[in-house]
NUTI-645738 format. One record per residue (C-alpha): residue number from 1; residue in three letters; x negated, y negated, z. Coordinates in Angstrom, 1 decimal, always signed. Layout:
% NUTI-645738
    nr   rest        X        Y        Z
   NUM    ala        X        Y        Z
...
***
This chain:
% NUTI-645738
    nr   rest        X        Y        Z
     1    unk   +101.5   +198.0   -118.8
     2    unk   +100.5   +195.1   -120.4
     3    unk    +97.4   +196.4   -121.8
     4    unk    +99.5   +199.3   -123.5
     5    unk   +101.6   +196.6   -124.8
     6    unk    +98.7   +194.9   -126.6
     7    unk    +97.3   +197.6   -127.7
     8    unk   +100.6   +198.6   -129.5
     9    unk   +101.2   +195.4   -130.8
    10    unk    +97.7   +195.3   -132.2
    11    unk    +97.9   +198.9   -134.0
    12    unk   +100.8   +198.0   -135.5
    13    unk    +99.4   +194.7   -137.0
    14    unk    +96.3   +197.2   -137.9
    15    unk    +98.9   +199.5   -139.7
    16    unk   +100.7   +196.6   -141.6
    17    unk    +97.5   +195.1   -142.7
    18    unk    +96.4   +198.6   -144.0
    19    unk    +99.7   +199.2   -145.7
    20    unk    +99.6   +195.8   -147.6
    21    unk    +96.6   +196.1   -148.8
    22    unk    +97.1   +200.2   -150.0
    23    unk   +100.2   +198.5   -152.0
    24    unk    +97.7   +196.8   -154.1
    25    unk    +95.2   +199.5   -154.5
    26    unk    +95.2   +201.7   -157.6
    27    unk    +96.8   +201.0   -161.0
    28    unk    +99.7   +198.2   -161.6
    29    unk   +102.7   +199.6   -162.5
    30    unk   +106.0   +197.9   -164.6
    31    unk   +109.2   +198.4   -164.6
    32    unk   +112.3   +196.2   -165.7
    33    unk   +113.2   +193.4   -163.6
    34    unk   +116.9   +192.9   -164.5
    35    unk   +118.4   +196.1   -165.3
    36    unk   +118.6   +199.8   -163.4
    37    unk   +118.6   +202.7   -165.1
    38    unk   +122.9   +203.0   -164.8
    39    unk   +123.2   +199.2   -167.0
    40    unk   +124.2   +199.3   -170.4
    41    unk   +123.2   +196.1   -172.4
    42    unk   +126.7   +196.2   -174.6
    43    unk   +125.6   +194.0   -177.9
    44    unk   +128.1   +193.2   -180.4
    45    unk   +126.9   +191.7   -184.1
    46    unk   +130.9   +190.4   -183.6
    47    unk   +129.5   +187.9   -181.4
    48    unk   +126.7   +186.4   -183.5
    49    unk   +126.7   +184.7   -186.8
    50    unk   +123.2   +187.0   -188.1
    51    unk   +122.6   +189.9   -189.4
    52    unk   +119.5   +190.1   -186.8
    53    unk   +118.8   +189.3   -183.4
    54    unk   +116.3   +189.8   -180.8
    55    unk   +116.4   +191.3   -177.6
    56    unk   +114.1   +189.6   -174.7
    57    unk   +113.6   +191.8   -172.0
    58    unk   +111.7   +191.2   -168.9
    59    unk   +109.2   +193.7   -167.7
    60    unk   +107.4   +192.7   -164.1
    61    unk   +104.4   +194.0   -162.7
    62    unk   +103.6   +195.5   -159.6
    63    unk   +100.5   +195.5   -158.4
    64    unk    +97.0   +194.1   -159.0
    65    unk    +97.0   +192.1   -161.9
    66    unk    +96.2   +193.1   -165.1
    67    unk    +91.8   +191.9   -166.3
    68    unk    +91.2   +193.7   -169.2
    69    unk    +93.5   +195.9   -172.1
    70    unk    +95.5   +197.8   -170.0
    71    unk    +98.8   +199.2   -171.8
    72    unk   +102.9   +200.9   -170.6
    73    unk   +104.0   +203.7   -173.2
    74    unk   +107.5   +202.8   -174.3
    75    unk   +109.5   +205.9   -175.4
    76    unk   +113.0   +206.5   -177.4
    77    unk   +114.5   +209.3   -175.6
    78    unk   +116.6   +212.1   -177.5
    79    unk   +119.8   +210.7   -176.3
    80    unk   +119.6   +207.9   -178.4
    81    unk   +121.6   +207.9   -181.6
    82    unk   +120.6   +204.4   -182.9
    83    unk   +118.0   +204.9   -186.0
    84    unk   +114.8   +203.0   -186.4
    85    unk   +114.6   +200.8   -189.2
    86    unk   +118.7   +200.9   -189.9
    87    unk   +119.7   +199.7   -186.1
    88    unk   +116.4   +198.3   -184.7
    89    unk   +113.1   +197.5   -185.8
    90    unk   +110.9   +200.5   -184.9
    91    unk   +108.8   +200.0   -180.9
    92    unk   +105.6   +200.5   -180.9
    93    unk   +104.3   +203.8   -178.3
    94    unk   +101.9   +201.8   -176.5
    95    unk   +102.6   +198.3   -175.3
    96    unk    +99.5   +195.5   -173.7
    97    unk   +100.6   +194.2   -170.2
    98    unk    +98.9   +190.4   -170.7
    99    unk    +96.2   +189.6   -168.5
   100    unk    +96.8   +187.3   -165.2
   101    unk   +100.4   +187.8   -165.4
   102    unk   +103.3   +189.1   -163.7
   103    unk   +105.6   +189.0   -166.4
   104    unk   +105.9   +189.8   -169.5
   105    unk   +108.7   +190.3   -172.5
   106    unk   +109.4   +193.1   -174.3
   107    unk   +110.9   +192.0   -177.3
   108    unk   +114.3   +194.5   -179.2
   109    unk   +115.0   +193.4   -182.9
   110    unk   +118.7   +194.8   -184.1
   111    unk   +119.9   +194.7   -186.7
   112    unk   +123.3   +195.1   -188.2
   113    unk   +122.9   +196.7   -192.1
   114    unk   +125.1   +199.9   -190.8
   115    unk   +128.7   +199.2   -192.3
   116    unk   +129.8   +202.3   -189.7
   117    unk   +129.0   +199.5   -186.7
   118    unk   +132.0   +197.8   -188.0
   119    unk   +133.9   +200.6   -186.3
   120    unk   +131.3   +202.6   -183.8
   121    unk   +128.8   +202.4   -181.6
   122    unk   +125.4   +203.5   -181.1
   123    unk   +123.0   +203.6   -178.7
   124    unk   +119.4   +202.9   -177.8
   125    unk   +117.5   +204.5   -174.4
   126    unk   +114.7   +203.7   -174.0
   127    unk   +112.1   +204.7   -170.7
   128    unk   +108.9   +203.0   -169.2
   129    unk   +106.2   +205.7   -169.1
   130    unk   +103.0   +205.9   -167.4
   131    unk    +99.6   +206.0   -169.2
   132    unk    +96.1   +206.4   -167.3
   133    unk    +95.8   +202.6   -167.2
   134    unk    +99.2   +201.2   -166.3
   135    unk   +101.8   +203.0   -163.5
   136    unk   +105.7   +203.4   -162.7
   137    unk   +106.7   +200.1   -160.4
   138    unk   +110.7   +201.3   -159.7
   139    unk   +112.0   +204.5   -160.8
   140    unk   +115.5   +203.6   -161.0
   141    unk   +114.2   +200.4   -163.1
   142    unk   +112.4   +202.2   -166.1
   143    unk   +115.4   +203.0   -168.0
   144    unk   +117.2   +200.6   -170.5
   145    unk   +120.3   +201.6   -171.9
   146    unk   +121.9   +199.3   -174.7
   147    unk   +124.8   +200.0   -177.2
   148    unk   +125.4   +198.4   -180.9
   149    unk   +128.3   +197.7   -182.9
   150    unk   +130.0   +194.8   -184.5
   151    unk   +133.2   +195.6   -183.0
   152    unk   +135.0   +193.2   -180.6
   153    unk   +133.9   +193.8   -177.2
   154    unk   +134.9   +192.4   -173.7
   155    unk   +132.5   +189.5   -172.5
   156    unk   +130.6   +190.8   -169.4
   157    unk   +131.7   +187.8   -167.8
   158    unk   +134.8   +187.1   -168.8
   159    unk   +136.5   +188.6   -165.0
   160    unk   +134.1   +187.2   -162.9
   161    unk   +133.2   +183.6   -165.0
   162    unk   +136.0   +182.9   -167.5
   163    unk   +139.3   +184.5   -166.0
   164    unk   +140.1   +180.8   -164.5
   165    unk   +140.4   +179.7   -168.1
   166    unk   +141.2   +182.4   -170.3
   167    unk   +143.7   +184.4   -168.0
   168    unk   +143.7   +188.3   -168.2
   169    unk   +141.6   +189.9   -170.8
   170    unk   +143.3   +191.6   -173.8
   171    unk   +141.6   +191.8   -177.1
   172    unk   +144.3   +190.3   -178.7
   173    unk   +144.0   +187.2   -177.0
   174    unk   +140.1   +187.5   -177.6
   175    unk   +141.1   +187.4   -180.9
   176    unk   +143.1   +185.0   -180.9
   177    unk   +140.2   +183.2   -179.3
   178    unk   +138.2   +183.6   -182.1
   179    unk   +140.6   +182.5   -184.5
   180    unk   +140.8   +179.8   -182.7
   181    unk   +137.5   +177.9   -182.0
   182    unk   +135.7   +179.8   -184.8
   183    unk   +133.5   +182.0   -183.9
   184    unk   +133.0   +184.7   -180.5
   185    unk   +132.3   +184.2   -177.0
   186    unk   +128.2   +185.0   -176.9
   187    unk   +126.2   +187.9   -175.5
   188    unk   +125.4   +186.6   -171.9
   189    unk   +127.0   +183.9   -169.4
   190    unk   +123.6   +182.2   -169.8
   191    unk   +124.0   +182.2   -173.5
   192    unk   +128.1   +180.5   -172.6
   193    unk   +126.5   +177.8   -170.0
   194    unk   +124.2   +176.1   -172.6
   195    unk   +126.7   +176.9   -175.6
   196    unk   +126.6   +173.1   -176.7
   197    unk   +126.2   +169.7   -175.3
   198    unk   +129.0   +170.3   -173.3
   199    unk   +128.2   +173.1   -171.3
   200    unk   +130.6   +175.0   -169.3
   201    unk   +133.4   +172.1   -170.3
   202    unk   +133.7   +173.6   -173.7
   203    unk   +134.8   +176.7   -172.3
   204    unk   +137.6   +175.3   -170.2
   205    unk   +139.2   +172.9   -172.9
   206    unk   +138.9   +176.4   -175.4
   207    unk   +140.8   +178.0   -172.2
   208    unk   +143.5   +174.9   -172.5
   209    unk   +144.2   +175.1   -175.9
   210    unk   +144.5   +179.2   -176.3
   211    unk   +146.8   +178.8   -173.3
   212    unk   +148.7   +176.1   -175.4
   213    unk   +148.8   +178.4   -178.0
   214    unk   +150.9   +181.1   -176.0
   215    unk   +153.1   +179.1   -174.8
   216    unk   +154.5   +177.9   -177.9
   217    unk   +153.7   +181.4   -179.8
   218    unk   +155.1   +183.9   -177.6
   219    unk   +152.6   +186.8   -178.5
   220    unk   +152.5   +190.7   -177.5
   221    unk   +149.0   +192.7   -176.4
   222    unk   +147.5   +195.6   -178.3
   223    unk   +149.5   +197.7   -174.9
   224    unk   +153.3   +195.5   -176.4
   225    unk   +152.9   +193.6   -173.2
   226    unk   +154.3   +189.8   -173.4
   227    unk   +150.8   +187.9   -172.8
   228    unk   +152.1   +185.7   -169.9
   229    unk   +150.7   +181.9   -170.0
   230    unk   +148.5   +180.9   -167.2
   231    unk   +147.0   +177.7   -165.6
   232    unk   +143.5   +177.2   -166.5
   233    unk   +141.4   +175.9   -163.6
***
């Protein structure tokens, strides 16, 4: 009994071996290390002061590392309605993985010269595509899905990071948030935590003060609901 025991134990350390070592064999594949193919990257020129901005995206590799020129083809699919050159800078078909690395980024210029962003929104899809040097790591991570405009748009964050400070989102207190400290919430928490020297504390006062503001300026919502004063954390 024992013996069959071993033996079990010892094919199964056989078949792991093998396995991990077939993971490695073949070509390296990429795919994107922070999004699936159901996120939308929602951008808004509203909360930067440029006319131009860059995207950093991170693409991982899986696999044996890349030793000489191998490259990932990068396509625009149909669906898209953003236009090269007027929305973003045009991507080039074929992208180099660097050597001796596991990641890389893949970086999206926008820009913001459409005066119809002031009151749409396009988007940009774009899909990770095989070539005979360079693979598919994740299926469901190859697609990246991002939308333009330079309308006001909901912070990402704001339920799950800022709702402590700035209450219940409505975008007329969002406005009123701009009007207030001067300029919009930015793109990513990330972006919010290293906002100035004062880190997440600027955020809370700014949360103080537009809470100040409602209770002395009793204010409707864009829905002609009273926007009810809070206690920021």
């Amino acid at each position: 009994m024992r013996y069959i025991l071993i033996c079990f134990v010892s094919f199964l350390l056989l078949s792991c071996t093998e396995n991990d070592r077939m993971t490695f064999v073949g070509k390296p594949g990429v795919y994107f290390e922070n999004y699936s193919n159901d996120d939308t990257i929602k951008y808004s020129f509203n909360m930067t002061p440029y006319d131009k901005d860059t995207l950093l995206i991170d693409v991982k590799l899986m696999g044996p590392l890349v030793t000489g020129k191998e490259s990932f083809r990068l396509e625009v699919l149909s669906a898209s309605t953003a236009k090269a050159g007027i929305h973003y800078q045009e991507l080039p078909t074929l992208i180099d993985f660097p050597a001796q690395t596991v990641t890389m980024q893949l970086p999206i210029i926008l820009f913001d010269g459409d005066e119809a962003l002031n009151s749409s929104t396009v988007f940009l899809q774009l899909q990770l595509q095989p070539t005979n040097t360079m693979d598919i790591g994740f299926p469901d991570n190859t697609m990246l899905n991002i939308s333009i405009t330079n309308m006001l748009i909901k912070p990402e964050y704001w339920d799950k990071n800022f709702i402590d400070w700035f209450g219940e989102y409505s975008k007329v207190k969002h406005e009123k948030c701009i009007e207030l400290m001067g300029h919009d919430f930015p793109l990513t928490y990330e972006e919010a935590s290293s906002w100035n020297e004062l880190g997440l504390k600027y955020w809370m006062l700014q949360g103080r003060k537009l809470v100040d503001y409602f209770v002395k300026n009793p204010t409707r919502d864009e829905n002609g609901d009273w926007i009810e004063p809070w206690e920021p954390a």
